[in-house]
C-alpha positions in Angstrom: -13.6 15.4 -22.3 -13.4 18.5 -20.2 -12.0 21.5 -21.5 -10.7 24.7 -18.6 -10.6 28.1 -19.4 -7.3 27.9 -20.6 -8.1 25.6 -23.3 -6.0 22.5 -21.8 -8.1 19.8 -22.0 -8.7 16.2 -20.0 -10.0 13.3 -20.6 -12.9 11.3 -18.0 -14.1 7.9 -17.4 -17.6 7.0 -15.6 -15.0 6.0 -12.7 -14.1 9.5 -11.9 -10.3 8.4 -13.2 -8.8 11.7 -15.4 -5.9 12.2 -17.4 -4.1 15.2 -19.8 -5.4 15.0 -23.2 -1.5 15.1 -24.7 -2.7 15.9 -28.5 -3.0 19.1 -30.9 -6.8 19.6 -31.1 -7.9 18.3 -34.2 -5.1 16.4 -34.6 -7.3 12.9 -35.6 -10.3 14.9 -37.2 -9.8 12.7 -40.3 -10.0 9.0 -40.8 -9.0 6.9 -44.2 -12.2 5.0 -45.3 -11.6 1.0 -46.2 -11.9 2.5 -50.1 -8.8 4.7 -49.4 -11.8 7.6 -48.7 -10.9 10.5 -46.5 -14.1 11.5 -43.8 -14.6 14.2 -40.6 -14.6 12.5 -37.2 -17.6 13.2 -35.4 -16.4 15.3 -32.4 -17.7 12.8 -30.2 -15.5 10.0 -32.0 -12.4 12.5 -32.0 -12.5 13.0 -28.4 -12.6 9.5 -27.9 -9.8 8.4 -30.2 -7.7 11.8 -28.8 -8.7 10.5 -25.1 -7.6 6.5 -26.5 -4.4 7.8 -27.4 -3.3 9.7 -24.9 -3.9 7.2 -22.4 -1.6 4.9 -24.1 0.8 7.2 -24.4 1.1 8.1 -21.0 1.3 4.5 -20.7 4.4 4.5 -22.6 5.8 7.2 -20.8 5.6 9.7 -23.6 5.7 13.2 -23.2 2.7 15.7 -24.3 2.7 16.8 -27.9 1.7 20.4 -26.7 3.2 22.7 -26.9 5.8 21.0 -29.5 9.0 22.9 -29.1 10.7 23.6 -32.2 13.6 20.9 -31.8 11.3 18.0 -31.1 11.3 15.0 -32.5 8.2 12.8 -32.8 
């Protein structure tokens, strides 16, 4: 993950391929445990999951979660 200096950040592969990172920073800092237990992402595995998701949907076609304008819904 590559952040510029105006904060918008992109996802990378080893293959040089690139894409928008289309989620709120932060937004999958949590993750439910198998015992219902909340725990912090490491930011290693956030930027992976954030990177995962956004791929898919651009996939789908979807449009970018940022900035979300105040009639949108998701």
């Amino acid at each position: 993950m590559k952040t510029d200096l105006l904060g918008s950040r992109t996802c990378l592969t080893d293959t040089s391929e690139t894409w928008p990172d289309l989620l709120p920073r932060g937004a999958l800092a949590m993750e439910l445990g198998p015992q219902l237990d909340m725990s912090h992402r490491t930011q290693e595995s956030q930027d992976l999951q954030q990177c995962w998701y956004s791929y898919k949907f651009l996939l789908m076609k979807e449009e970018s979660l940022l900035p979300l304008p105040p009639d949108s819904e998701v």
